[in-house]
C-alpha positions as CSV (number, residue, x, y, z in Angstrom):
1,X,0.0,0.0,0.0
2,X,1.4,2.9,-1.0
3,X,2.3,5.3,2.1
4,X,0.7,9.0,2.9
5,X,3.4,11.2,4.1
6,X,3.0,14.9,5.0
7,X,6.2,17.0,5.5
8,X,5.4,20.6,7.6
9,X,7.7,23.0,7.4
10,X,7.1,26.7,9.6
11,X,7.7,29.7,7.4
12,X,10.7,31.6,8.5
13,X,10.4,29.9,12.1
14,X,12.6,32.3,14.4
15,X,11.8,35.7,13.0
16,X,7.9,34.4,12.1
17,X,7.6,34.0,16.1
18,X,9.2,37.5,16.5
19,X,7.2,39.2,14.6
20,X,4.3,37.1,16.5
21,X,5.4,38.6,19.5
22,X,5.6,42.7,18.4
23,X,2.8,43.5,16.2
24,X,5.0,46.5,15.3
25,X,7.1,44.7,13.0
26,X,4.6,43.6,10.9
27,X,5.7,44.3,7.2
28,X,9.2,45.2,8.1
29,X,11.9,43.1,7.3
30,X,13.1,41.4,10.1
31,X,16.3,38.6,10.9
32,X,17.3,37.0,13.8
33,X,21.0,36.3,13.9
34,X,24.2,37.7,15.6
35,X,25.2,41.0,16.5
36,X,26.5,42.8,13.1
37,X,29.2,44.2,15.3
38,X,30.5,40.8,16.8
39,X,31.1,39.2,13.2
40,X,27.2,37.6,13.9
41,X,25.4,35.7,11.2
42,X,21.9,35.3,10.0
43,X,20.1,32.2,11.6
44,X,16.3,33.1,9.6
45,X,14.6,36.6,8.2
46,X,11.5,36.7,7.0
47,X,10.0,37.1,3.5
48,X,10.2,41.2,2.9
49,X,13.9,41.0,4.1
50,X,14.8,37.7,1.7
51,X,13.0,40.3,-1.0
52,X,16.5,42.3,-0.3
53,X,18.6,39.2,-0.6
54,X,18.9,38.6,2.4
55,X,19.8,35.0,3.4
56,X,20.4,32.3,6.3
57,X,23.7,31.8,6.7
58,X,25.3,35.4,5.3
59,X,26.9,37.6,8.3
60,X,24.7,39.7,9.7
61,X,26.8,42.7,8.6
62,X,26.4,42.1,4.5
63,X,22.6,41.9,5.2
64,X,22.5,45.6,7.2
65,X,24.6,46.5,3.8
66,X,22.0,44.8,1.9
67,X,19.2,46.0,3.5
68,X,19.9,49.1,5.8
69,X,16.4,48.8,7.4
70,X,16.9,45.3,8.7
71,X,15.7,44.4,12.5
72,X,17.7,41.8,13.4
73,X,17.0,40.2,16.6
74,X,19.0,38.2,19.1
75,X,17.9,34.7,19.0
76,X,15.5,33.2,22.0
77,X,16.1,29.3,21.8
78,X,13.8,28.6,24.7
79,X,10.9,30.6,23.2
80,X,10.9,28.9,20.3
81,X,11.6,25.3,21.8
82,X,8.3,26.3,23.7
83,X,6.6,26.9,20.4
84,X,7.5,24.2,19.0
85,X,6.0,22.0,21.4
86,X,2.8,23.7,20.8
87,X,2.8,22.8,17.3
88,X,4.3,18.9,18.0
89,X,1.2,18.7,20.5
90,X,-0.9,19.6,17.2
91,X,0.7,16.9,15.2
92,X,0.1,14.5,17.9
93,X,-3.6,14.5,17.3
94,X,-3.5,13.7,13.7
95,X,-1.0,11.0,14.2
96,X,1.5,9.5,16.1
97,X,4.1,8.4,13.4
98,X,6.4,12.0,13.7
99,X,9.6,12.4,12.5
100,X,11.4,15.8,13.8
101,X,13.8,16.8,11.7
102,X,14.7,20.4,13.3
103,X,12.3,22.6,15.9
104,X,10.5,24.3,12.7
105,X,9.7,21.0,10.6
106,X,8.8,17.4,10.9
107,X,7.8,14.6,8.5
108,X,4.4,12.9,9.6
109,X,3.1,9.1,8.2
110,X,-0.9,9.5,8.0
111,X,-0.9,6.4,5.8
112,X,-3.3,4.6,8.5
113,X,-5.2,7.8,9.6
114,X,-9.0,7.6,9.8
115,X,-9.3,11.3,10.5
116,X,-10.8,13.5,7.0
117,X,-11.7,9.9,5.6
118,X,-7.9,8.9,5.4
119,X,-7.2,12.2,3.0
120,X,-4.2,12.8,3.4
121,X,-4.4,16.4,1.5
122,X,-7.4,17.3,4.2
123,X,-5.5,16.4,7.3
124,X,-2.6,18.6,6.2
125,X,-5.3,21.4,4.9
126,X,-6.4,21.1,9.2
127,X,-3.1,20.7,10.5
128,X,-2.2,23.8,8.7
129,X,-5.5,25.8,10.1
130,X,-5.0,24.2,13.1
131,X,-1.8,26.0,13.8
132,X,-2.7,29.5,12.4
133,X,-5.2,29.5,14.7
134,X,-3.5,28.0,17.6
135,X,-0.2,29.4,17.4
136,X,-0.6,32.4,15.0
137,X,2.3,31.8,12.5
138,X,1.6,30.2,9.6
139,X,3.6,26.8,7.8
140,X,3.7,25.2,4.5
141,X,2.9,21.3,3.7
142,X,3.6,18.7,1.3
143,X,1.6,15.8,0.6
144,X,3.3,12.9,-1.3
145,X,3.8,8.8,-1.0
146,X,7.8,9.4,-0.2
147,X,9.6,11.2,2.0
148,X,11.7,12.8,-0.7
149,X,8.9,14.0,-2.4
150,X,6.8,15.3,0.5
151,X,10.0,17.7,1.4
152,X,10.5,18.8,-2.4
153,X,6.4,19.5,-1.9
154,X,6.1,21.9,1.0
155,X,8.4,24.2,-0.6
156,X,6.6,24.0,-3.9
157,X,4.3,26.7,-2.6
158,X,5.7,29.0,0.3
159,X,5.2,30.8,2.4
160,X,1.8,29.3,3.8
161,X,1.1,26.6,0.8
162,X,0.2,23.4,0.6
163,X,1.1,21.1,-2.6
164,X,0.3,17.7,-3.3
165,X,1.8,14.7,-5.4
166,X,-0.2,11.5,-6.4
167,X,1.2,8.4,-6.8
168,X,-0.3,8.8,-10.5
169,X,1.6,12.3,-10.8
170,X,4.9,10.7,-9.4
171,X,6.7,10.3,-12.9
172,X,6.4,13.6,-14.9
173,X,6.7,15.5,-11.8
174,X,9.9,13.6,-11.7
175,X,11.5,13.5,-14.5
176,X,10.8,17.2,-14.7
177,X,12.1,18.6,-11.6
178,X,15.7,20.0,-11.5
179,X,18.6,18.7,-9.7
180,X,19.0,21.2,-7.6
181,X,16.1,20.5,-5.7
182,X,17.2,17.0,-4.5
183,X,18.0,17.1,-0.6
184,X,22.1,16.9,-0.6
185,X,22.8,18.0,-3.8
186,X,24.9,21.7,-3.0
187,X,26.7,23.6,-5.2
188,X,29.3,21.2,-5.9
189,X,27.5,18.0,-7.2
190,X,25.0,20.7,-9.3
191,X,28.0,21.7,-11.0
192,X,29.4,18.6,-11.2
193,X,26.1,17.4,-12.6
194,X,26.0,20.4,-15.2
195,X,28.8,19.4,-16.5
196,X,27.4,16.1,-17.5
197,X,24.7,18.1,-19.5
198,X,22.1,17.3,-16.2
199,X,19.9,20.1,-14.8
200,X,16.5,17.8,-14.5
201,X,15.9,14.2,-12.9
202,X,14.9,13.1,-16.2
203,X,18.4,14.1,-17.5
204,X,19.5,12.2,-14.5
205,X,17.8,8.9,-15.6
206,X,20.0,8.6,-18.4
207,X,23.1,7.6,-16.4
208,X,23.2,3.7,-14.9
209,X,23.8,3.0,-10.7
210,X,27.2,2.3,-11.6
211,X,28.0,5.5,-13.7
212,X,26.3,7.5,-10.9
213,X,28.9,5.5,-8.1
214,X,31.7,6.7,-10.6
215,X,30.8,10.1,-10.7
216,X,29.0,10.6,-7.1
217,X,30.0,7.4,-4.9
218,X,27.7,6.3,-2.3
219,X,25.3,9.2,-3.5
220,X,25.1,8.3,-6.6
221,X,22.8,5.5,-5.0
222,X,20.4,8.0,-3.8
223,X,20.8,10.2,-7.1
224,X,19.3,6.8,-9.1
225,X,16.3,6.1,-7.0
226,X,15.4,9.9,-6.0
227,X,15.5,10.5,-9.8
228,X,12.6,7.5,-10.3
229,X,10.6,9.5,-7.1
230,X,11.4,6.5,-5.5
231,X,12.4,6.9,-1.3
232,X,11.8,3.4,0.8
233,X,12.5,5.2,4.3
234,X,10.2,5.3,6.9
235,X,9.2,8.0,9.3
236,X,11.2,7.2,11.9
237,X,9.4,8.1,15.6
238,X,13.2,8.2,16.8
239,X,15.8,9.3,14.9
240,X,19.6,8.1,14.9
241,X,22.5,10.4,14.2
242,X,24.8,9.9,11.3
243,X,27.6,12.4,12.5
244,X,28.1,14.4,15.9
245,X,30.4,17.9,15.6
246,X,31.0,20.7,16.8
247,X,32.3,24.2,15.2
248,X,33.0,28.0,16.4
249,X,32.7,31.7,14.7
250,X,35.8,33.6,15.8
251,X,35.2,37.5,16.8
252,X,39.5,37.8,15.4
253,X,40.5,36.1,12.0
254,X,42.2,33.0,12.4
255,X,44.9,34.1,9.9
256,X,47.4,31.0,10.0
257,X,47.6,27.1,10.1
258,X,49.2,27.9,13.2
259,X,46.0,29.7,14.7
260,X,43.9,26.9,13.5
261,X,45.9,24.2,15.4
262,X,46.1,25.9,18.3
263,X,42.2,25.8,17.9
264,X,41.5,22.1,18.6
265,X,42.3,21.8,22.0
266,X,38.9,23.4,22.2
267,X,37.4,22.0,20.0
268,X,38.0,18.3,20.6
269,X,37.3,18.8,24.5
270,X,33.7,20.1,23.5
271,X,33.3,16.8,20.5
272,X,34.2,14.3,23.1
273,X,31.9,16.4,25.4
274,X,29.4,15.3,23.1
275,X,30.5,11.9,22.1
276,X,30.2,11.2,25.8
277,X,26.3,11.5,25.8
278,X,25.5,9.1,23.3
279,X,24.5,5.6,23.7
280,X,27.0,2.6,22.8
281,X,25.4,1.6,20.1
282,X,27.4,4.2,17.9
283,X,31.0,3.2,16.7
284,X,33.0,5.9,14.7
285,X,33.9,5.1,11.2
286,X,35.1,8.8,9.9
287,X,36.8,11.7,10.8
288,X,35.9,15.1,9.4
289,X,36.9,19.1,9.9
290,X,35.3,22.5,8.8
291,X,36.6,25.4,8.0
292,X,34.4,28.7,7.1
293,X,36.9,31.3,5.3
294,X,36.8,35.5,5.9
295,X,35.0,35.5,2.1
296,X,32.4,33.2,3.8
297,X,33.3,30.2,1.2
298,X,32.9,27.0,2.8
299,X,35.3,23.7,2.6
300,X,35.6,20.1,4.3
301,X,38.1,17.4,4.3
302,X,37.2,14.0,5.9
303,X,39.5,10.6,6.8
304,X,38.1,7.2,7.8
305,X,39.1,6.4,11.6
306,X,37.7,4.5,14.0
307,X,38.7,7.0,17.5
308,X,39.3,10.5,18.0
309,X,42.7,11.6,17.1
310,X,44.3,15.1,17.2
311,X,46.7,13.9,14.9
312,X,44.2,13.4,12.5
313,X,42.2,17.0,12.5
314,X,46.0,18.6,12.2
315,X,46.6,16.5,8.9
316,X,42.9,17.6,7.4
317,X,43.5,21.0,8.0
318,X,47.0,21.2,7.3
319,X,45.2,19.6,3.6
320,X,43.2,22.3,3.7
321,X,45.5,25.4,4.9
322,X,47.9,24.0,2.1
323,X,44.4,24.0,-0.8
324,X,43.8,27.6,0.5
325,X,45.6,29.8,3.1
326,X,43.6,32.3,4.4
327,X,42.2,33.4,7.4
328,X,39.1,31.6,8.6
329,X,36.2,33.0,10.6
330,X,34.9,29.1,11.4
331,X,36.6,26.4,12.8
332,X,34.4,22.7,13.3
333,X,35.6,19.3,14.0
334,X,33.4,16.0,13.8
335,X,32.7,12.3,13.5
336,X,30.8,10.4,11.0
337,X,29.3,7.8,13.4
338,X,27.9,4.0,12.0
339,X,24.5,3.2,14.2
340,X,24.7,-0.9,15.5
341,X,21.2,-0.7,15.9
342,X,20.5,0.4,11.9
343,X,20.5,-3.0,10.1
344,X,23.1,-2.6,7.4
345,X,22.3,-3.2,3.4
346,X,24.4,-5.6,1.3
347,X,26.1,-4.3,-1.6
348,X,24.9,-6.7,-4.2
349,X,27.6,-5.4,-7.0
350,X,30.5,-5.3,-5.4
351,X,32.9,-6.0,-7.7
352,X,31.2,-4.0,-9.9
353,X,31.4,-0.6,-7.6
354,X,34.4,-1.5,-6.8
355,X,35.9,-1.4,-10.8
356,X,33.6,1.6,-10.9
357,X,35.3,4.2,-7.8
358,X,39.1,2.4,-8.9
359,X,37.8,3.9,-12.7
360,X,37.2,7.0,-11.2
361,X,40.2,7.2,-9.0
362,X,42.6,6.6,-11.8
């Protein structure tokens, strides 16, 4: 039977609450982020300040630039973890199968519903209502049999929409739909994609499982069913991690490998901080650092390992210092983790995938 999956997603969460909360800033653009003067960045803004190109992630002094008449707030992580329960409780009486993803979105399974005669469209047309009224912000909705396609819905129609996909629709929605909207594909892989001549899934079709490990490794996997609309995963009532890290915005520059290494003191004490809290059924398979340059570019470097080692972070971003030396404004360290308790898939071509990355390598 095919599933019924709704994916809600709040509209400009953070500043949407904000502007909730002070009727007076109504119709202005508004952000909450970091202090402009402390080297701060953008966490959300609203719709009339994105209208200025404004955007999550830029530093909260290129947005003033951008947009003079910005309000940008300090965040209020407890106000909107309260909110947030409010709107989980609202979920909670459509169904129980919830999947958080973040405070401001969530995945629900209403394949078994018998609320709105099992509609799936209807119970995310009252879910929506539901938290207008209740909560007074609005959020967008996807309705579609996959997980994948549910998320690609809800931002088919924002701010405050709701889109849905039929299994019937699945194929030319599909086959039409660029790249760029896949979940995981960034900058790099779209390029890397255009310059196979592929901008749409249905370009994407045209290239076999083990061309796609060539080009893309392991994601090439995910490239060759997402382009089909086809997702298998459940909503998963408790999640499991894939990684665990940890990172830091500097107020100074840090203008030389030297700075950076003196960094990870720090930074490991908080990672193993946070290794410390999770449960023994996570192993480490990967090691993995961050580094945010002063022009805001972003780049990673990542070793497999099996236990923290300091040695380890030096050599990745010694690899990096020696790509690019510059100062950097971000510094992060983490772990790619392997969850004992996630059944693990055979690869049923493994000689061929292996032929196919030692191609690639060479």
């Amino acid at each position: 039977m095919s599933r019924k999956i709704i994916h809600v997603d709040c509209d400009c969460f953070y500043a949407a609450v904000e502007v909730r909360d002070d009727p007076r800033l109504r119709g202005r653009p508004v952000a909450v982020g970091g202090d402009p003067q402390r080297r701060g960045v953008i966490a959300t803004c609203n719709y009339p300040a994105r209208s200025f190109g404004v955007r999550s992630a830029m530093a909260s002094s290129q947005a003033l630039r951008l947009c003079p008449e910005l309000v940008i707030l300090p965040p209020d992580f407890d106000k909107y973890r309260r909110v947030s329960g409010q709107i989980q409780d609202i979920f909670r009486t459509f169904t129980n199968i919830i999947e958080p993803l973040s405070l401001d979105e969530a995945f629900l399974d209403v394949t078994e519903s018998p609320l709105h005669a099992n509609s799936a469209t209807r119970i995310a047309e009252a879910i929506r209502r539901r938290v207008r009224e209740t909560v007074n912000i609005t959020v967008s909705a996807g309705v579609a049999p996959n997980k994948f396609l549910a998320k690609v819905a809800s931002d088919w129609r924002k701010p405050d929409g709701l889109f849905v996909i039929t299994p019937e629709q699945i194929d030319d929605f599909v086959a039409a739909l660029p790249v760029k909207r896949i979940s995981g594909v960034g900058r790099v892989t779209e390029d890397k994609l255009t310059a196979l001549g592929i901008k749409t899934c249905g370009d994407l079709r045209g290239l076999s499982r083990l061309e796609l490990a060539g080009h893309f490794g392991s994601f090439g996997e995910r490239l060759y069913h997402v382009a089909r609309g086809e997702d298998d995963r459940p909503v998963q009532t408790s999640r499991r991690r894939k990684s665990v890290s940890v990172e830091k915005t500097y107020h100074e520059d840090k203008q030389t490998l030297s700075h950076w290494l003196q960094e990870l003191d720090d930074l490991m004490e908080r990672l193993e901080s946070r290794v410390d809290r999770l449960d023994t059924h996570y192993v480490i398979q990967g090691l993995t650092v961050k580094v945010r340059y002063n022009d805001f570019r972003i780049v990673s470097a990542d070793q497999s390992g099996e236990q923290l080692d300091r040695d380890v972070f030096e050599q990745l971003l010694t690899q990096l210092w020696e790509r690019h030396p510059a100062p950097a404004r971000l510094l992060g360290v983490g772990l790619r983790l392997r969850d004992l308790k996630s059944p693990r898939q055979p690869d049923l071509f493994p000689e061929e995938r292996e032929r196919a990355l030692r191609d690639r390598r060479q």
